[in-house]
DOSEVO-398972 format. One record per residue (C-alpha): residue number from 1; x, y, z; residue in one letter. Coordinates in steps of 0.5 Angstrom, whole numbers, plus 500, padded with zeros to 3 digits. Layout:
# residues N
<node><nr>NUM</nr><east>X</east><north>Y</north><up>Z</up><rest>A</rest></node>
...
This chain:
# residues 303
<node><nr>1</nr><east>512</east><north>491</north><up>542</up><rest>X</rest></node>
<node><nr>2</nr><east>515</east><north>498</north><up>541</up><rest>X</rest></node>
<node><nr>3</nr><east>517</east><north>501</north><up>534</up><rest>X</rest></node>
<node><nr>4</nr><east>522</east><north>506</north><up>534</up><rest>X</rest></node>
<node><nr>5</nr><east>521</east><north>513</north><up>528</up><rest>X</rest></node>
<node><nr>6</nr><east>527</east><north>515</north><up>526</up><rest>X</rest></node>
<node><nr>7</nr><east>524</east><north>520</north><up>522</up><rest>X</rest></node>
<node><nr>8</nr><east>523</east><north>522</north><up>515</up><rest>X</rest></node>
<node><nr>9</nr><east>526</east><north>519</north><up>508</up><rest>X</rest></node>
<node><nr>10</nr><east>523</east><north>522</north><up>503</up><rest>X</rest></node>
<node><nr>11</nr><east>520</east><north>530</north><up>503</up><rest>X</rest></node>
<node><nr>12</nr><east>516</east><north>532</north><up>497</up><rest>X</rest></node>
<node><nr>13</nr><east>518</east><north>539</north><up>494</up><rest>X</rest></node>
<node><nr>14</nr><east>517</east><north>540</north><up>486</up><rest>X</rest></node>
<node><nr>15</nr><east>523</east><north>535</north><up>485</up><rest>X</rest></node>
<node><nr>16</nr><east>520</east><north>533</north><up>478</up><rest>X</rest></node>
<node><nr>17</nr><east>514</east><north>534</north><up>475</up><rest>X</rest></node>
<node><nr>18</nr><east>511</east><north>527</north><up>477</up><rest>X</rest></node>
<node><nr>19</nr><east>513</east><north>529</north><up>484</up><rest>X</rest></node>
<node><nr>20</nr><east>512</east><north>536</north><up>486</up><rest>X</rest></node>
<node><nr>21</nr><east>507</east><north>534</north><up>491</up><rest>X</rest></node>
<node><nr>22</nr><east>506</east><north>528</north><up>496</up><rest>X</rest></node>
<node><nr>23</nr><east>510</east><north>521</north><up>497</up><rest>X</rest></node>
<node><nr>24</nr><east>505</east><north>517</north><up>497</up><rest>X</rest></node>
<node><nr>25</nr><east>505</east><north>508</north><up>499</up><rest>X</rest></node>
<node><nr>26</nr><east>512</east><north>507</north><up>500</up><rest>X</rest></node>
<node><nr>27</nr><east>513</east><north>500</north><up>498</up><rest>X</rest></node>
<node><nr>28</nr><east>520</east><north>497</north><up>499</up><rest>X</rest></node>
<node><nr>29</nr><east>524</east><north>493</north><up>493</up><rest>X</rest></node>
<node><nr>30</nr><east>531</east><north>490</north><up>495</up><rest>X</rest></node>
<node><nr>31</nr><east>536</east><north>490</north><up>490</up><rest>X</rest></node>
<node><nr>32</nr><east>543</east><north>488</north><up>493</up><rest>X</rest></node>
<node><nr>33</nr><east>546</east><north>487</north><up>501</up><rest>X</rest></node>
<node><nr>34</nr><east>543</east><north>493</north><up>504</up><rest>X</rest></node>
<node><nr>35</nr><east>540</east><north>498</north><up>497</up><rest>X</rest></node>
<node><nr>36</nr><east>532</east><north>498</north><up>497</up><rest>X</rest></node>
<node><nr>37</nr><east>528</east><north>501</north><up>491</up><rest>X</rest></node>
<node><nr>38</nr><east>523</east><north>505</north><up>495</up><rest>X</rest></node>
<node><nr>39</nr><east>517</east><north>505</north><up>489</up><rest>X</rest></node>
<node><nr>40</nr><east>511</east><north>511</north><up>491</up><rest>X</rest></node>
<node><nr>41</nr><east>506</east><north>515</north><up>488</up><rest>X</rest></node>
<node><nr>42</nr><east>508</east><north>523</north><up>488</up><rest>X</rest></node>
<node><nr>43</nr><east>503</east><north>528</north><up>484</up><rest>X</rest></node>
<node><nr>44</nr><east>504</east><north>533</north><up>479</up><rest>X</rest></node>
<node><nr>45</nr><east>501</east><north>540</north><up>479</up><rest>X</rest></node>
<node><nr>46</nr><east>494</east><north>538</north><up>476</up><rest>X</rest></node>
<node><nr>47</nr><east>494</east><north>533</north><up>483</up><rest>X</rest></node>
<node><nr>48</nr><east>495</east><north>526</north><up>478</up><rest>X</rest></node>
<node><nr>49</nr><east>499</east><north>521</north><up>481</up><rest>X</rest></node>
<node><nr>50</nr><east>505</east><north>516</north><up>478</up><rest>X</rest></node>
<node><nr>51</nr><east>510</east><north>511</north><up>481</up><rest>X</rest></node>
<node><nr>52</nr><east>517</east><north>513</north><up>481</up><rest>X</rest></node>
<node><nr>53</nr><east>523</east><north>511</north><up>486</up><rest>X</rest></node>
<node><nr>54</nr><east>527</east><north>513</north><up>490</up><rest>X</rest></node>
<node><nr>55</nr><east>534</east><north>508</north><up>492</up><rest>X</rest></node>
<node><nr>56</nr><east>537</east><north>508</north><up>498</up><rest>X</rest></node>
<node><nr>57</nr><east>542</east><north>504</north><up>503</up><rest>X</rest></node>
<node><nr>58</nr><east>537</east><north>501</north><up>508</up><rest>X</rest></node>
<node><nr>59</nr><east>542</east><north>503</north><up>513</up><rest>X</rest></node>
<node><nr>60</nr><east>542</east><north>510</north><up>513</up><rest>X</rest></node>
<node><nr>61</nr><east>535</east><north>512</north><up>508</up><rest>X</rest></node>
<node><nr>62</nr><east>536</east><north>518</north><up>510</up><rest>X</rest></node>
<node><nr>63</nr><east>541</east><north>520</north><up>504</up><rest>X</rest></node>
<node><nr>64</nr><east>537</east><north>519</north><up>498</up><rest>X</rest></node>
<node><nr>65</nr><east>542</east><north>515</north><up>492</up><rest>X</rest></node>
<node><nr>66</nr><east>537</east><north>517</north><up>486</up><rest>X</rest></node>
<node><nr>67</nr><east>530</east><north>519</north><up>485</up><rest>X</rest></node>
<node><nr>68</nr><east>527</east><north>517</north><up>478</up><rest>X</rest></node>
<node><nr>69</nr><east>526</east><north>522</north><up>473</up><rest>X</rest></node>
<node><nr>70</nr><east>521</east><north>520</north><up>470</up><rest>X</rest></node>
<node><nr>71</nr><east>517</east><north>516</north><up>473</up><rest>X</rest></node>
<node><nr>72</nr><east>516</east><north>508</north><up>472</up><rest>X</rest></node>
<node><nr>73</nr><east>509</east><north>507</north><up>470</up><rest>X</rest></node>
<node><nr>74</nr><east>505</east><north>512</north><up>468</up><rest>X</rest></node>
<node><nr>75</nr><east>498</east><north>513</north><up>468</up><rest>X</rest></node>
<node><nr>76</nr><east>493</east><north>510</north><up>463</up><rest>X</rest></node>
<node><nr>77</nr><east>490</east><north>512</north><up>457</up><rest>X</rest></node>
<node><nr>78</nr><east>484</east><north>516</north><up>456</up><rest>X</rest></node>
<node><nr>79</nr><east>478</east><north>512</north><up>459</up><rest>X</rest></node>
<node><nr>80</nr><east>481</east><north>508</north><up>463</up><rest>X</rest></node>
<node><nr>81</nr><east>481</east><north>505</north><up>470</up><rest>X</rest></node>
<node><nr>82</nr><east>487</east><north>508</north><up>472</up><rest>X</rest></node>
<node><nr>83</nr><east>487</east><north>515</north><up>466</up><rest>X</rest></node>
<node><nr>84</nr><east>487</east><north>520</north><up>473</up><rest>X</rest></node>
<node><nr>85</nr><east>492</east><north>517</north><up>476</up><rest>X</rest></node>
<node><nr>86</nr><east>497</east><north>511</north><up>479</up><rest>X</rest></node>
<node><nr>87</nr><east>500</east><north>508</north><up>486</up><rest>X</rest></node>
<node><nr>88</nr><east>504</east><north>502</north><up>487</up><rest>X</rest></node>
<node><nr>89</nr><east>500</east><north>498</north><up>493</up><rest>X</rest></node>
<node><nr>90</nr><east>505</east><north>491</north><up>493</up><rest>X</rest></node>
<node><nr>91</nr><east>510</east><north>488</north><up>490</up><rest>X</rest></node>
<node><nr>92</nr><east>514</east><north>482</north><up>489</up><rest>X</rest></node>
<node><nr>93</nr><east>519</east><north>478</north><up>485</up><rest>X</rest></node>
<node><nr>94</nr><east>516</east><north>471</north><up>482</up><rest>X</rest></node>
<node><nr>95</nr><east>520</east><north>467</north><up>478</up><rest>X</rest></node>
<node><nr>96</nr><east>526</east><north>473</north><up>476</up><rest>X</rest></node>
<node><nr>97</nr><east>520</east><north>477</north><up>475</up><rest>X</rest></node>
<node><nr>98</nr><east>517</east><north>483</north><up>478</up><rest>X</rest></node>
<node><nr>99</nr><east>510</east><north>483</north><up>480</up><rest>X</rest></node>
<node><nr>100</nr><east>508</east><north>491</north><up>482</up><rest>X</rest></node>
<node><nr>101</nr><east>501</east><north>491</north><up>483</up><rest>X</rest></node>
<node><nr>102</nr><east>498</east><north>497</north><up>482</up><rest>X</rest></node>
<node><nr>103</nr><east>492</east><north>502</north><up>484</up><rest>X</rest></node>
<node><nr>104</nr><east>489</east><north>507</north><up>479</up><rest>X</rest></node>
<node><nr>105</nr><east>485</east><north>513</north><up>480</up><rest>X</rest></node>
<node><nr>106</nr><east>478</east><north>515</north><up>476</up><rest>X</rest></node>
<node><nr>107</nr><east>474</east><north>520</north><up>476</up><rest>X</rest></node>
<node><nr>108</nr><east>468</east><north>516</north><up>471</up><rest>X</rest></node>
<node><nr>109</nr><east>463</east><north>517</north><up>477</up><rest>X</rest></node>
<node><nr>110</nr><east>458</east><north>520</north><up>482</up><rest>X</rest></node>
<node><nr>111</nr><east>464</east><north>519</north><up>488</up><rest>X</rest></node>
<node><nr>112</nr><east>470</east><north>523</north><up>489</up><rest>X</rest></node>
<node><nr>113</nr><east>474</east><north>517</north><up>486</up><rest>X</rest></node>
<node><nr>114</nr><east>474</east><north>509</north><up>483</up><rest>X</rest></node>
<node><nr>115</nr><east>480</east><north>505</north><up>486</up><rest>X</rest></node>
<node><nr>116</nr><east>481</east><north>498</north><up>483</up><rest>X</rest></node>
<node><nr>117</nr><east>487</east><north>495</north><up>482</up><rest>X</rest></node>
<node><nr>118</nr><east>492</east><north>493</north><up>477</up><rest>X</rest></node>
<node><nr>119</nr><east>498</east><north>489</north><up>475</up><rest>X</rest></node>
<node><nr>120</nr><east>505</east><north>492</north><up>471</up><rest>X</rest></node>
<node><nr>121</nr><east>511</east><north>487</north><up>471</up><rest>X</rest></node>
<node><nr>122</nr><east>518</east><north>488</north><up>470</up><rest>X</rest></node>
<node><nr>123</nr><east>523</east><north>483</north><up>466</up><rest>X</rest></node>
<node><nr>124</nr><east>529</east><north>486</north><up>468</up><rest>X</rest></node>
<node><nr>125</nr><east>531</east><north>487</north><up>473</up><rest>X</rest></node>
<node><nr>126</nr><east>525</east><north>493</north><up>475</up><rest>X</rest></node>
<node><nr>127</nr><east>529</east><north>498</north><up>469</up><rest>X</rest></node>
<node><nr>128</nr><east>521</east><north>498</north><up>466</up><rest>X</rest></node>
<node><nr>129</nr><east>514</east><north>495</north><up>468</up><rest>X</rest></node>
<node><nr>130</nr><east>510</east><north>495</north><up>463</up><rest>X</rest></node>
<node><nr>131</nr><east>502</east><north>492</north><up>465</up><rest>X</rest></node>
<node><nr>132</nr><east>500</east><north>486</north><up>463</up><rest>X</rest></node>
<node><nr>133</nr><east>493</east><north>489</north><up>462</up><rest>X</rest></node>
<node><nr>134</nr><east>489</east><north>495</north><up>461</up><rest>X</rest></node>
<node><nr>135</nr><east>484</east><north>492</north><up>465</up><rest>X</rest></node>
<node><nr>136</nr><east>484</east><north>492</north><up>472</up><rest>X</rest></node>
<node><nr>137</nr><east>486</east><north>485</north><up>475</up><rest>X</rest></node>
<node><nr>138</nr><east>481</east><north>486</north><up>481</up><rest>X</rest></node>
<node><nr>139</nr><east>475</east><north>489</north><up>479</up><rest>X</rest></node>
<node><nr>140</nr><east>468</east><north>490</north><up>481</up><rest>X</rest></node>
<node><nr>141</nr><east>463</east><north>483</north><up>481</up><rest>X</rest></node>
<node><nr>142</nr><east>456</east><north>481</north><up>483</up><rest>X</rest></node>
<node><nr>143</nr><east>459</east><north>480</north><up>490</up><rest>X</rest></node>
<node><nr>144</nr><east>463</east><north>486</north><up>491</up><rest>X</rest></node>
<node><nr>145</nr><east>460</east><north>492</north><up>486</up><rest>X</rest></node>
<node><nr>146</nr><east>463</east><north>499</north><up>490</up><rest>X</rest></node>
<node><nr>147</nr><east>469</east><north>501</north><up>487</up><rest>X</rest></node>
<node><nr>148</nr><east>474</east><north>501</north><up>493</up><rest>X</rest></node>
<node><nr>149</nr><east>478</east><north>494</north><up>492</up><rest>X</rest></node>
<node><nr>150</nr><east>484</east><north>496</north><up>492</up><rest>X</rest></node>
<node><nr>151</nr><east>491</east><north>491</north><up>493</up><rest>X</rest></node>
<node><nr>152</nr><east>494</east><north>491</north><up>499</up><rest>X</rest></node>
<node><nr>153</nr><east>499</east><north>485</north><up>501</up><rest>X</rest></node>
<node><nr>154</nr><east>501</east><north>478</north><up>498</up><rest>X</rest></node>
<node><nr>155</nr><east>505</east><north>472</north><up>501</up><rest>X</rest></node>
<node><nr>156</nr><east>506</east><north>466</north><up>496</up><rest>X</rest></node>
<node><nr>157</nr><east>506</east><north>459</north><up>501</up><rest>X</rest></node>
<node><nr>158</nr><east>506</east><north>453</north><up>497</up><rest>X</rest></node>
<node><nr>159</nr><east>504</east><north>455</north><up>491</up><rest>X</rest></node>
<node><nr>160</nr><east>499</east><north>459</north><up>493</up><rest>X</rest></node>
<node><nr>161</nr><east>498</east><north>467</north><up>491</up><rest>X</rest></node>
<node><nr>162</nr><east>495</east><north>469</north><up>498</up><rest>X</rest></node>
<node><nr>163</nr><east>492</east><north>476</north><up>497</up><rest>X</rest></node>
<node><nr>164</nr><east>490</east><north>482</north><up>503</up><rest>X</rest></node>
<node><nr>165</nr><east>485</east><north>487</north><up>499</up><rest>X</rest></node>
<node><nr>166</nr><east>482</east><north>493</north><up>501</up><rest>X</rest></node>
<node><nr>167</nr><east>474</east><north>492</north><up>499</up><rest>X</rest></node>
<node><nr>168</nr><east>468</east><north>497</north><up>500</up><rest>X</rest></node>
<node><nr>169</nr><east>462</east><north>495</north><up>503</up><rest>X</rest></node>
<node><nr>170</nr><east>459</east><north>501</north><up>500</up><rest>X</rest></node>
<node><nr>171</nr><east>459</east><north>509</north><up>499</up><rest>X</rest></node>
<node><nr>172</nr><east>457</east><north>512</north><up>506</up><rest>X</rest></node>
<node><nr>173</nr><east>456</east><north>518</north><up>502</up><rest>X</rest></node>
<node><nr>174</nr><east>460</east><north>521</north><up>494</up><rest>X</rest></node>
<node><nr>175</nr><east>466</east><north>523</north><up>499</up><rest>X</rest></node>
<node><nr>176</nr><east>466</east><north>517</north><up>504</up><rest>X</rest></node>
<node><nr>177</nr><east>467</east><north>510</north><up>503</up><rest>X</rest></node>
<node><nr>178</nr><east>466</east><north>504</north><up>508</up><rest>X</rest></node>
<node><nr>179</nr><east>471</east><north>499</north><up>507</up><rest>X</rest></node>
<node><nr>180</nr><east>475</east><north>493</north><up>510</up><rest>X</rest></node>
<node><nr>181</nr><east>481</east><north>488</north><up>509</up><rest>X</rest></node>
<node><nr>182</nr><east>478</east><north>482</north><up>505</up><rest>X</rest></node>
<node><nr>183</nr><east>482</east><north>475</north><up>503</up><rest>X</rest></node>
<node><nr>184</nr><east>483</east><north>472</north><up>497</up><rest>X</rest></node>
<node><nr>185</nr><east>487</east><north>466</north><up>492</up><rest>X</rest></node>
<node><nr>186</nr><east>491</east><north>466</north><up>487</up><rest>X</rest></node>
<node><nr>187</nr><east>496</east><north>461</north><up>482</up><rest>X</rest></node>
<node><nr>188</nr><east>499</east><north>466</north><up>478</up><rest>X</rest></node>
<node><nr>189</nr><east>498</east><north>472</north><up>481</up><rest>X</rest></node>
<node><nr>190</nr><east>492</east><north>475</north><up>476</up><rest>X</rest></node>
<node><nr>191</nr><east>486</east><north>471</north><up>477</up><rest>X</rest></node>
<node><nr>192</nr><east>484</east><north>471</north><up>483</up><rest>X</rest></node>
<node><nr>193</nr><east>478</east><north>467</north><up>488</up><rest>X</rest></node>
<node><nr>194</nr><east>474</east><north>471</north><up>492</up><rest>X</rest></node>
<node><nr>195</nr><east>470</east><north>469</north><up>497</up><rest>X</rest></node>
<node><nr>196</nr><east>468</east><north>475</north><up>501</up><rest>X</rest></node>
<node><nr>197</nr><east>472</east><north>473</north><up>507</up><rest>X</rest></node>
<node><nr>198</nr><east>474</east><north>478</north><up>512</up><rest>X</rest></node>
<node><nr>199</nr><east>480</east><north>478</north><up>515</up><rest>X</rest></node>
<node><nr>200</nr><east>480</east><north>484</north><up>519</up><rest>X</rest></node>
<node><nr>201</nr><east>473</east><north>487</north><up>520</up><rest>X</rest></node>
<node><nr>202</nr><east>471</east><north>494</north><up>524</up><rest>X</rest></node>
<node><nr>203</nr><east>471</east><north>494</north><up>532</up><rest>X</rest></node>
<node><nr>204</nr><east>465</east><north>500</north><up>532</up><rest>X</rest></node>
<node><nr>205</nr><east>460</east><north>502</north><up>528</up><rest>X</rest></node>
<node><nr>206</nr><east>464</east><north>509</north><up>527</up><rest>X</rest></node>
<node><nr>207</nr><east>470</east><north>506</north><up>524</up><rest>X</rest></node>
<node><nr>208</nr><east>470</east><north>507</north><up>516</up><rest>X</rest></node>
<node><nr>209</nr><east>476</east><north>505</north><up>514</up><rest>X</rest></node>
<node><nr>210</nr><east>481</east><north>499</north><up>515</up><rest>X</rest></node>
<node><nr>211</nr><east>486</east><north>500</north><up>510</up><rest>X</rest></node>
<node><nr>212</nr><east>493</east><north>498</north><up>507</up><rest>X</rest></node>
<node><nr>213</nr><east>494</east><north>491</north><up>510</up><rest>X</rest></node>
<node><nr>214</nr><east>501</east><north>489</north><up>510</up><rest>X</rest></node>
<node><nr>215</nr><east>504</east><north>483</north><up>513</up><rest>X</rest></node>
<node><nr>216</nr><east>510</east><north>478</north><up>516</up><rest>X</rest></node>
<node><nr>217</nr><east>510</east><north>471</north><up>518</up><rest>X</rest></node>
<node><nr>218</nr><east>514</east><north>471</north><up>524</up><rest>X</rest></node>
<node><nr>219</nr><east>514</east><north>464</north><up>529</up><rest>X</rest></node>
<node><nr>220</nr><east>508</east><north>462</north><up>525</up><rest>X</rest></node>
<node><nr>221</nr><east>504</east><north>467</north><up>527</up><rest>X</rest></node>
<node><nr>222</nr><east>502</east><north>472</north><up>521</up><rest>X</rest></node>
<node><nr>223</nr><east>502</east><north>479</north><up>524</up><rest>X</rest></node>
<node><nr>224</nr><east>499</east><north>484</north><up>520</up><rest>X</rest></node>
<node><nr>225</nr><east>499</east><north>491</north><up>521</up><rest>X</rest></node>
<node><nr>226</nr><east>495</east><north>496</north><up>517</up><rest>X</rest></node>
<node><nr>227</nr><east>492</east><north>504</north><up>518</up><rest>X</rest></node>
<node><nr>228</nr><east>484</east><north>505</north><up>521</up><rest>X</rest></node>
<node><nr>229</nr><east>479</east><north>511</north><up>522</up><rest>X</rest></node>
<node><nr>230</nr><east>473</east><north>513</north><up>524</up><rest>X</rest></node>
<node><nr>231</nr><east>468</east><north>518</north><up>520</up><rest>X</rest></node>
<node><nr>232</nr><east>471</east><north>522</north><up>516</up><rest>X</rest></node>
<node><nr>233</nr><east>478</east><north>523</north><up>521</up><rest>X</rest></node>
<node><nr>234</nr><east>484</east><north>522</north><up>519</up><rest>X</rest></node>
<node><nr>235</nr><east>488</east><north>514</north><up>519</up><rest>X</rest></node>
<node><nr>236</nr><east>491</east><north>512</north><up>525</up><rest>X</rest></node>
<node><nr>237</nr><east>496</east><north>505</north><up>526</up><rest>X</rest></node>
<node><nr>238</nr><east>492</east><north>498</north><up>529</up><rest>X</rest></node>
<node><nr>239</nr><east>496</east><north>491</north><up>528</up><rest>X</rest></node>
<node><nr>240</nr><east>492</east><north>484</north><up>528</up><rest>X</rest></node>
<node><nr>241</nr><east>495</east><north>476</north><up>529</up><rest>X</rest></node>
<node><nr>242</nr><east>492</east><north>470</north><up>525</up><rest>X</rest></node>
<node><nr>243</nr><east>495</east><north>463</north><up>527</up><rest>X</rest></node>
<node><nr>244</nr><east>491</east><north>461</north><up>519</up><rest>X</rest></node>
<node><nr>245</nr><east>491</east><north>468</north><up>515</up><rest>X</rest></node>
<node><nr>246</nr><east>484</east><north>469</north><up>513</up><rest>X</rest></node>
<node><nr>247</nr><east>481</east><north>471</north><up>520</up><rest>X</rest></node>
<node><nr>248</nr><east>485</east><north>476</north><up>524</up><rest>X</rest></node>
<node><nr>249</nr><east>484</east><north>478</north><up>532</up><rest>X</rest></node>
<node><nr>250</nr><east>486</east><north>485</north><up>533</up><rest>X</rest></node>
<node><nr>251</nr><east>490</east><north>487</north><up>538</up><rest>X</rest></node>
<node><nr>252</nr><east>491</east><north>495</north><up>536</up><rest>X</rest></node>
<node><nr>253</nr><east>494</east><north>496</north><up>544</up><rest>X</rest></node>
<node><nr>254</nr><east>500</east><north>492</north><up>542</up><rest>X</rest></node>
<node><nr>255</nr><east>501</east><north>497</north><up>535</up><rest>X</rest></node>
<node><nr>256</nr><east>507</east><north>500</north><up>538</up><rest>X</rest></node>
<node><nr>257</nr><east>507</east><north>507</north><up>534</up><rest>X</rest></node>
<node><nr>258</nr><east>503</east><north>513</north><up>534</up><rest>X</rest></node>
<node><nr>259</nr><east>503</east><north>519</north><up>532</up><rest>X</rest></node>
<node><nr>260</nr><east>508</east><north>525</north><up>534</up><rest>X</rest></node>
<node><nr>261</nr><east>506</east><north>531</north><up>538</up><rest>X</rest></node>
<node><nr>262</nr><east>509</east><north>535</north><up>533</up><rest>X</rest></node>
<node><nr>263</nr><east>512</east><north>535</north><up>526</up><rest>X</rest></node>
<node><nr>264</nr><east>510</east><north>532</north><up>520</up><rest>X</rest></node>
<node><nr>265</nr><east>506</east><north>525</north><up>523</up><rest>X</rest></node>
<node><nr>266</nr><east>503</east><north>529</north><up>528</up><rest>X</rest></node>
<node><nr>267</nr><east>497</east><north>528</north><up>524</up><rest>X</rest></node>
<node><nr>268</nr><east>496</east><north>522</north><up>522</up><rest>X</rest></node>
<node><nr>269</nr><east>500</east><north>516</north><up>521</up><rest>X</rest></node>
<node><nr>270</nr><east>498</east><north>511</north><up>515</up><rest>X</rest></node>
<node><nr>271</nr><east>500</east><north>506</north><up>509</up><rest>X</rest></node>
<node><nr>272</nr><east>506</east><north>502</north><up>513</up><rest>X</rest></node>
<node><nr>273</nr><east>509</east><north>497</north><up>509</up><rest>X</rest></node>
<node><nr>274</nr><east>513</east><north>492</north><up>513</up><rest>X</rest></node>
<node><nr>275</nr><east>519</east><north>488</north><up>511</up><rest>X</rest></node>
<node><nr>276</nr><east>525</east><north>484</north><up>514</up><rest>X</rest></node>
<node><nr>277</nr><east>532</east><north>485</north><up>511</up><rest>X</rest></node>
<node><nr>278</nr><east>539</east><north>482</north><up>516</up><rest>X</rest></node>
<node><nr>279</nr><east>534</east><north>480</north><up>522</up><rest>X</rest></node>
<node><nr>280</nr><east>531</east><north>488</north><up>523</up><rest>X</rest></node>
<node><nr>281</nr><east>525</east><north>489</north><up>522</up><rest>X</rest></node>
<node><nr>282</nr><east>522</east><north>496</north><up>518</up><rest>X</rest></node>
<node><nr>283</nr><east>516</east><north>500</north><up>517</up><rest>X</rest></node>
<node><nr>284</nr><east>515</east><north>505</north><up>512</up><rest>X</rest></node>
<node><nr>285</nr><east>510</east><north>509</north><up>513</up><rest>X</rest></node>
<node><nr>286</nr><east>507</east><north>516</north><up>511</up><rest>X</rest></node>
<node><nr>287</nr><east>504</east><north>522</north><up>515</up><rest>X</rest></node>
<node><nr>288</nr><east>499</east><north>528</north><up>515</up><rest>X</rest></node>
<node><nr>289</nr><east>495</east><north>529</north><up>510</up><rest>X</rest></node>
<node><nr>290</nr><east>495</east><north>522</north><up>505</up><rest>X</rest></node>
<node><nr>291</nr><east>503</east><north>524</north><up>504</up><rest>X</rest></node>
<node><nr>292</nr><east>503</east><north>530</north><up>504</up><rest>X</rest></node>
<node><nr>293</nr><east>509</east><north>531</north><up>508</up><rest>X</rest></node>
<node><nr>294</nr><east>512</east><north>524</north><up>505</up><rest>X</rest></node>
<node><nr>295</nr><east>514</east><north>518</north><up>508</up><rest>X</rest></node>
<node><nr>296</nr><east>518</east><north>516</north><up>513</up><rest>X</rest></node>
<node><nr>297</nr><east>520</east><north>510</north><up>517</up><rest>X</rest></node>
<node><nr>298</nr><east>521</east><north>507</north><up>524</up><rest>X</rest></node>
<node><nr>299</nr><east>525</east><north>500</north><up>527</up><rest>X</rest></node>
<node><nr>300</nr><east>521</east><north>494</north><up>531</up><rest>X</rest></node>
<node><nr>301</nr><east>525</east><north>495</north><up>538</up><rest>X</rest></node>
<node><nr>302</nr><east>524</east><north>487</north><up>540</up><rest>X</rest></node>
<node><nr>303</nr><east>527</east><north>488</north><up>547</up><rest>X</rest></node>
């Protein structure tokens, strides 16, 4: 497995006031034939995420068509889960509704950040999301208490919402938290099992993160790729296969990219999301500093 850059798509540069820094969590809506929504999180000048979009020909995202002016969905009110900030995590079209699941950032505690997730929907066509709570839709429990749970990848197959979600085992200190892939179920896409079960787990008592899964079933095998670190290092890109989709092998030698030795993913590669459109295979992903530098993406070589 091979995947081929082919550079960046999207370069934050105070074009708005949502978005004068950072491109953050590419997730790719399609729209017709080749155009794409790219929805992702830029910040403003207090370091406050909200989702905006960009639209783009997928067969040359190099050439931005539009970038919202304001953005999508805006941060929460005042003492909500999400009132210090927004970012998209997944999204996806169930009976002429889009589903977009979101993350929201707060401040309401001793470590740097609480990230849970949320859900906004869209009825027409992606022109407005409104959420359909206040509330987080994935939250702390008994079993899963620390404030890292945040969406990732969702598959429905059979009348099943099946969900990959990031999910903190605890707090290794208030700036560095330890969390890996877990899985759960769901009929609507709201209310959701969760049974502990983990998906892919750490391969060494030094790795702290396992994050941003994002999956496709292809020959009926599940191939998950997803974004890694040790310590407090920055992510790098590993890749696991599943037969069921609740238990993965890792397989990080077969990932395919790595970083470059220079420019603005030489640093770190990290939040991929993958997706097939006209048999091709993408993945958008951003680079050195959580997306500082923005996003870009590369294509699966399958000779």
């Amino acid at each position: 497995m091979k995947w081929i850059k082919k550079g960046q798509i999207f370069i934050p540069n105070n074009q708005h006031n949502w978005v004068k820094t950072h491109g953050m969590l590419p997730v790719a809506d399609h729209i017709c034939e080749d155009l794409f929504k790219i929805y992702f999180s830029g910040r403003d000048e207090s370091n406050i995420s909200r989702i905006g979009y960009i639209t783009i020909d997928i067969k040359d995202p190099s050439k931005i068509l539009e970038l919202s002016e304001n953005p999508v969905v805006d941060i929460g009110k005042l003492g909500s889960y999400d009132d210090n900030g927004v970012s998209p995590t997944f999204i996806t079209t169930y009976e002429n509704k889009k589903y977009m699941y979101i993350m929201g950032w707060n401040k309401g505690s001793k470590v740097r950040a609480a990230e849970v997730s949320g859900l906004a929907i869209s009825d027409d066509s992606g022109k407005t999301y409104l959420r359909y709570s206040k509330a987080p839709v994935i939250d702390r429990t008994d079993n899963e208490p620390y404030t890292i749970l945040v969406i990732s990848c969702i598959l429905i197959e059979n009348g099943v919402w099946r969900m990959w979600y990031d999910s903190a085992d605890y707090w290794i200190n208030e700036e560095l938290p330890r969390y890996n892939i877990k899985y759960a179920e769901s009929t609507d896409g709201i209310n959701w099992k969760r049974e502990g079960i983990v998906s892919v787990d750490y391969k060494s008592n030094e790795e702290t993160r396992v994050s941003r899964a994002s999956i496709i079933k292809d020959d009926g095998v599940y191939k998950m790729w997803f974004c890694y670190a040790m310590g407090s290092g920055g992510y790098k890109m590993g890749y696991a296969e599943s037969i069921d989709g609740y238990k993965f092998d890792r397989m990080d030698y077969k990932v395919g990219i790595d970083l470059s030795e220079t420019g603005w993913d030489s640093e770190m590669i990290c939040y991929p999301y993958v997706f097939k459109h006209k048999d091709i295979i993408y993945m958008l992903y951003c680079g050195n500093g959580y997306g500082r530098t923005g996003f870009g993406y590369a294509i699966l070589d399958n000779e």
